[in-house]
N, C-alpha and C positions, 0 to 999 in steps of 0.2 A: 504494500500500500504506500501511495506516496505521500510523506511528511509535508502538511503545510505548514508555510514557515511561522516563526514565533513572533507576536508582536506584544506590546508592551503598554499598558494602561496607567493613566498615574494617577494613585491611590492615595492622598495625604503626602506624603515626601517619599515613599517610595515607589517602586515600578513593580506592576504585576504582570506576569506574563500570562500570555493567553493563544489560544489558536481554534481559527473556525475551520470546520470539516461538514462540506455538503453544500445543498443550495435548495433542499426539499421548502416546505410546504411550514411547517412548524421549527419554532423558533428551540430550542431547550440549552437551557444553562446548566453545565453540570456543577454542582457541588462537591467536590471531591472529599473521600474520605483520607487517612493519612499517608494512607504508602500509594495512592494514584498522585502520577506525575505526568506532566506530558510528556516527556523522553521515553515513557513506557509504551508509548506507538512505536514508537523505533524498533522494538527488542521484544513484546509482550504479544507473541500470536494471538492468543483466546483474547486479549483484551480489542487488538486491533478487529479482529472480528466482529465484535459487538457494536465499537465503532459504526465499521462499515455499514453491520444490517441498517443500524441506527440514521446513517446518511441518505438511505432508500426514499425517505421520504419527510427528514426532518434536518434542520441548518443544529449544527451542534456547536455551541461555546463551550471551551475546556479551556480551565486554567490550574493556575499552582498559586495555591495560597500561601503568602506573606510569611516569609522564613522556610519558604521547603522548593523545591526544586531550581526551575530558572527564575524565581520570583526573587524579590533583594530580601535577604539572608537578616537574620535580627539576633541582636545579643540574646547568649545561653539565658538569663533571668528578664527576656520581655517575650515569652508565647503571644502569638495573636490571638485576640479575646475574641468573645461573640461576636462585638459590634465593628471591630475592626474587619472581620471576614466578613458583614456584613457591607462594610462600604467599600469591600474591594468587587462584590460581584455587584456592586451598583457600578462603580468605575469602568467594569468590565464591560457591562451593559450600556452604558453610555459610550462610550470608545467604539464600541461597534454600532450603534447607531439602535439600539432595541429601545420601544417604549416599553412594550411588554412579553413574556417569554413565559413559558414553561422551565419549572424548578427542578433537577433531580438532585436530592441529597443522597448521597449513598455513606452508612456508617457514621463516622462524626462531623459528616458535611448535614445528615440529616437534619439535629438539633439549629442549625445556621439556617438553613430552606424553611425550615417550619419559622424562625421569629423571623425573617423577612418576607414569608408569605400572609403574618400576620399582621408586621409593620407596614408593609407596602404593597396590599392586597392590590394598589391600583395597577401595578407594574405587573401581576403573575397572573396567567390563564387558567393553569393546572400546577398542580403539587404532585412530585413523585419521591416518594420514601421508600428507601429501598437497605434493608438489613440495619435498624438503626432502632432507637429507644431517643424518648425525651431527656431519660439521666440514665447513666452506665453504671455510678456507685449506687453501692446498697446505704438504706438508711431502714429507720425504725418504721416509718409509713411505706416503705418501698423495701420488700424482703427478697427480691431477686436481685440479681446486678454484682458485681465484685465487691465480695467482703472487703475490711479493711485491711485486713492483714494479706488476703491476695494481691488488692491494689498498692502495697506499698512494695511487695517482691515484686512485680510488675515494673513499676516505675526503678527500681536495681537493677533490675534484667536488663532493663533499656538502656540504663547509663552505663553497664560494664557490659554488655553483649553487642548492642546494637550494628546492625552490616553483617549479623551473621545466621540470621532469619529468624531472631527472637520471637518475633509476634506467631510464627508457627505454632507456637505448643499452645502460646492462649486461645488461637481457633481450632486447636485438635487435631492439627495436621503435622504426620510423620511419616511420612512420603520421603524421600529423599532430595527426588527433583522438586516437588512443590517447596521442600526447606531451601533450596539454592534458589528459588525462585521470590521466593520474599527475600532472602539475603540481598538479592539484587536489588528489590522495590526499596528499602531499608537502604540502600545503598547512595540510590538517585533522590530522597527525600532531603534526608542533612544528616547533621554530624550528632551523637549521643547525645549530649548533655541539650540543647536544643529541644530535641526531639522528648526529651525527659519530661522537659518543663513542658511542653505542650500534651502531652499524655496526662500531665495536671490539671492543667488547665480541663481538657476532655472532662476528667475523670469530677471534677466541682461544678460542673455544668449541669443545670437543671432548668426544663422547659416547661415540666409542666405546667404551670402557674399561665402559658398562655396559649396552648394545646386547643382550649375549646373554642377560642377565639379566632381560627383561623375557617373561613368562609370560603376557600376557594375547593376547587373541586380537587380531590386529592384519591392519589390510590397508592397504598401502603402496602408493598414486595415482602410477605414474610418469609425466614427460614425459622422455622419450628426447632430444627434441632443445632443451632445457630450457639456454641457455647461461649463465646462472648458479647451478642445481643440477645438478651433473653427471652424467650417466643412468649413471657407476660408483658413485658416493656413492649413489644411493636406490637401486641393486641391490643395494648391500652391507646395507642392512636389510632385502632379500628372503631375501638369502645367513644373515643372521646371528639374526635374530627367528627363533624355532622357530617353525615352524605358520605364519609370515605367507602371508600370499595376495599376489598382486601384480594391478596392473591397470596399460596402458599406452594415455598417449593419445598415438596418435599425430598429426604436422604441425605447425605452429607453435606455437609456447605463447603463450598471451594470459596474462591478468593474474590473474583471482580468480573465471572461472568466465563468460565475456564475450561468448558467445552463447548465445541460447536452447536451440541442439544440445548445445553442452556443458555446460552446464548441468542440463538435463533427466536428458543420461546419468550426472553426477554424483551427482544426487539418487537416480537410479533405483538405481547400483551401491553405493548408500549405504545405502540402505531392504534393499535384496537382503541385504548383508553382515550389518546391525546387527540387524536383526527375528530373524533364524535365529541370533543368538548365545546357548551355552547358557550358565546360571547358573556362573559362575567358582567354582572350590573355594577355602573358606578357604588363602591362600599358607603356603605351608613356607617359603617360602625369600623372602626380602627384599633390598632394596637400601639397606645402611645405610654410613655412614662410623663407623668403629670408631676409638675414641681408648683409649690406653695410656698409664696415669702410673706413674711411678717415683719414688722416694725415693732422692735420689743418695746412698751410703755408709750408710744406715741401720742398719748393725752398726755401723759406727765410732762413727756420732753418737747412739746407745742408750749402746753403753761411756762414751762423754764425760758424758754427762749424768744418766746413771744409769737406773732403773725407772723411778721415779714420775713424773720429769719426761717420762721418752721416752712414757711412755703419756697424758700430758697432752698432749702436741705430737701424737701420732697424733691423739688425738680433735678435737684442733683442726683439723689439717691434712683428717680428713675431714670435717668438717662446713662447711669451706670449699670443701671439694671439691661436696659435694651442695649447698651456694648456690650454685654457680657454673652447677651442671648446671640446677639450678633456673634460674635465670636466662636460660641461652641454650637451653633446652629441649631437656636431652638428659638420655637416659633410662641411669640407674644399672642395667648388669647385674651385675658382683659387685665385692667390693671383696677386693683379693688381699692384703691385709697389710699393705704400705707403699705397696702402690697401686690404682687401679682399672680398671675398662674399664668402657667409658659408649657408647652410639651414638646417632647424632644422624642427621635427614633431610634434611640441610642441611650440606654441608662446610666454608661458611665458618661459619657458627657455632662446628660444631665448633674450629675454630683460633681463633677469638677467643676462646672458653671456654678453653681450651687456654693461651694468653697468658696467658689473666687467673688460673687455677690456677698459673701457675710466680708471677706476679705475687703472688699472695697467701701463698703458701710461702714466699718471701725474707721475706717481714713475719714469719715465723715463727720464722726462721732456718735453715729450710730448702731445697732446691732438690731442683727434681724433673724427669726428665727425660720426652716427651713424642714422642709418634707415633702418626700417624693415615695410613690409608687409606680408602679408598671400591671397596666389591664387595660380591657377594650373599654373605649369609648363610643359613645352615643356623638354623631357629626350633627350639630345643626346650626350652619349658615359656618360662620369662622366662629363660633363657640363649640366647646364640648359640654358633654353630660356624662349621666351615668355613674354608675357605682364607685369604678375607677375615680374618678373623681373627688366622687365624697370620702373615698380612704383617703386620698392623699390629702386631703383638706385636716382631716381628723388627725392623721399623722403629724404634719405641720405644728396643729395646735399641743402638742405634749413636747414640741421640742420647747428646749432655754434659751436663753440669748447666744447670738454665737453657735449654735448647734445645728447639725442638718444632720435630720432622724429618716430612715430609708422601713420600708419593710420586705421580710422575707425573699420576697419576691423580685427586688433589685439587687440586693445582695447574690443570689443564685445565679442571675443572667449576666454580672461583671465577673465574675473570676476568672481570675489570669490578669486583671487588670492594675493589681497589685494596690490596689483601694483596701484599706483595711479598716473594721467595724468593732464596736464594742457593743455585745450585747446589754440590749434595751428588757428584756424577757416578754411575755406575751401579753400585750394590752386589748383591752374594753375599747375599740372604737363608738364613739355615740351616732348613733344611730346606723350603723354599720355591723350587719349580722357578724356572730364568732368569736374569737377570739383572735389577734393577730400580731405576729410575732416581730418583734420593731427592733433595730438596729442603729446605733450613733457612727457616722464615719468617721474617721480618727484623722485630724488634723495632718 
């Protein structure tokens, strides 16, 4: 098959690389999981095959995500986070001229395709998940997935083995050729210690919290006997996606599509699902991280300082508020008086905007206090609604001066980002069904 060449998208200060294959009918981005590279056309038969079927009748984006293959390389302790991978296949997708596409996640591109199919429902026609789960670690709500004590020999393995087909034994394959065959893929990704910290990062990532929220038509690829995506994790996005369709292959799981049988039926169930997908309605309803500012004591500190000054300091304080939004790219929906609400499609953004607004307030002589979550909203006109909303509102009001209090929920979608929290423990939102589990970001 002949290699088309690589070009290159700029993603924030670095270059991601990419390459299109085909000219069909349907647009699809693939979302790679770790050890798919584009260099593996080159060298990876079973993969270049599926390719091919896949070109029959669909234009294919393929790239390397940020710190692994031909893409720019990033220090051992800065893994790329969710939202970074996020706005590289927006980059990607612009660079090639796409408004909107079909998503395939496969494996830990999955987790990525599902919040940009939720964040930017406007951009994506169809969802394909394929051998993947919303979180891979186990937890006390979640009893499938890699214990703690597998996951930390795991992340060992990687840093004193990796290039030498490490991830073999955690898919169950002891094959010979299929071990020399991930040593390779292991090979074209990057260097250990890298690849360590991005295996963390994997391994802290949890989607569920926006799983129900995604509206686009989706068909989720299972392996049943899949011993590192667990057949309850990819049920639970058959269970929870509305409308998803499921398909299941069953018998051993091989790697990225590794014989011509499977292969073929991938491409086939692929063409079936995307061709017959109808034109998506402009979205109602979004998936934003919603941020709350407050003016701590703002009657007392008007009485102190009088009219003219406090309406001097408001105008200050918002005009530092809209450079900040400006800056981390989040979008001003109203301003409530002594504060505002802003939403952004990126949750660590949001919290480093967030930082740097309490940051610029104390220059003022002000303090304000700060909260964000991440859930679907209700669209109506340039305001939001919706539940999403009233947590972060409620969130907001239990921070203190200077503080910016997060819940559960944006904590899980930042990791890797090296944002770190102090537990807040589980609070009474008013008027906000539950309980919910709130977090301080640590200056």
């Amino acid at each position: 098959m002949e290699v088309p060449e690589t070009r290159f998208a700029q993603s924030g200060d670095l270059s991601i690389a990419y390459r299109v294959m085909g000219e069909g009918g349907v647009d699809i981005v693939h979302v790679p999981g770790l050890l798919n590279t584009l260099e593996l056309i080159k060298s990876d038969a079973a993969l270049s095959d599926l390719y091919q079927r896949l070109t029959r009748f669909a234009r294919l984006i393929l790239l390397d995500k940020r710190g692994t293959g031909l893409s720019d390389r990033l220090p051992s302790d800065a893994p790329p986070t969710l939202e970074e991978r996020i706005d590289d296949i927006r980059a990607v997708m612009d660079a090639v001229g796409l408004d909107k596409a079909v998503l395939l996640g496969v494996a830990d591109g999955g987790p990525v395709a599902m919040y940009f199919a939720a964040a930017h429902p406007e951009r994506i026609t169809a969802l394909v998940l394929r051998a993947t789960t919303p979180r891979l670690r186990q937890a006390p709500d979640w009893p499938w997935g890699l214990p703690p004590d597998a996951a930390a020999q795991m992340i060992g393995d990687v840093e004193r083995e990796w290039g030498t087909g490490v991830v073999a034994r955690y898919w169950g394959l002891e094959d010979e050729a299929e071990i020399r065959r991930i040593a390779h893929m292991e090979a074209l990704v990057g260097t250990p210690r890298p690849v360590a910290a991005l295996f963390r990062t994997i391994l802290d990532t949890d989607v569920r919290d926006i799983v129900e929220t995604i509206a686009t038509p989706t068909l989720v690829v299972c392996y049943p006997e899949h011993p590192f995506w667990p057949r309850e994790g990819q049920h639970y996005l058959v269970e929870n996606i509305e409308g998803a369709r499921a398909f299941e292959f069953s018998g051993p799981i091989g790697t990225l599509g590794d014989t011509p049988t499977e292969s073929a039926a991938l491409a086939e169930l692929y063409e079936e699902h995307l061709t017959g997908v109808r034109p998506t309605p402009e979205p109602d309803r979004v998936l934003k991280t919603v941020l709350f500012t407050d003016i701590v004591g703002s009657t007392e500190k008007a009485a102190e300082v009088g009219d003219r000054r406090w309406h001097e300091l408001l105008d200050a304080h918002d005009a530092a508020i809209r450079r900040e939004l400006g800056r981390f790219r989040g979008q001003e929906v109203k301003a409530t008086g002594d504060g505002f609400l802003a939403a952004f499609d990126g949750p660590a953004r949001a919290i480093r905007c967030a930082q740097a607004i309490s940051e610029g307030a104390q220059g003022l002589g002000l303090e304000i206090r700060a909260g964000l979550h991440t859930g679907e909203c209700e669209l109506r006109g340039d305001d939001l609604a919706g539940i999403a909303v009233h947590t972060g509102a409620r969130v907001a009001a239990l921070a203190g001066p200077s503080e910016v209090l997060v819940t559960s929920t944006v904590r899980d979608l930042v990791a890797g980002s090296g944002i770190e929290f102090t537990d807040r423990g589980r609070q009474d939102l008013k008027g906000v069904p539950g309980e919910w589990h709130v977090l301080a970001v640590r200056p």
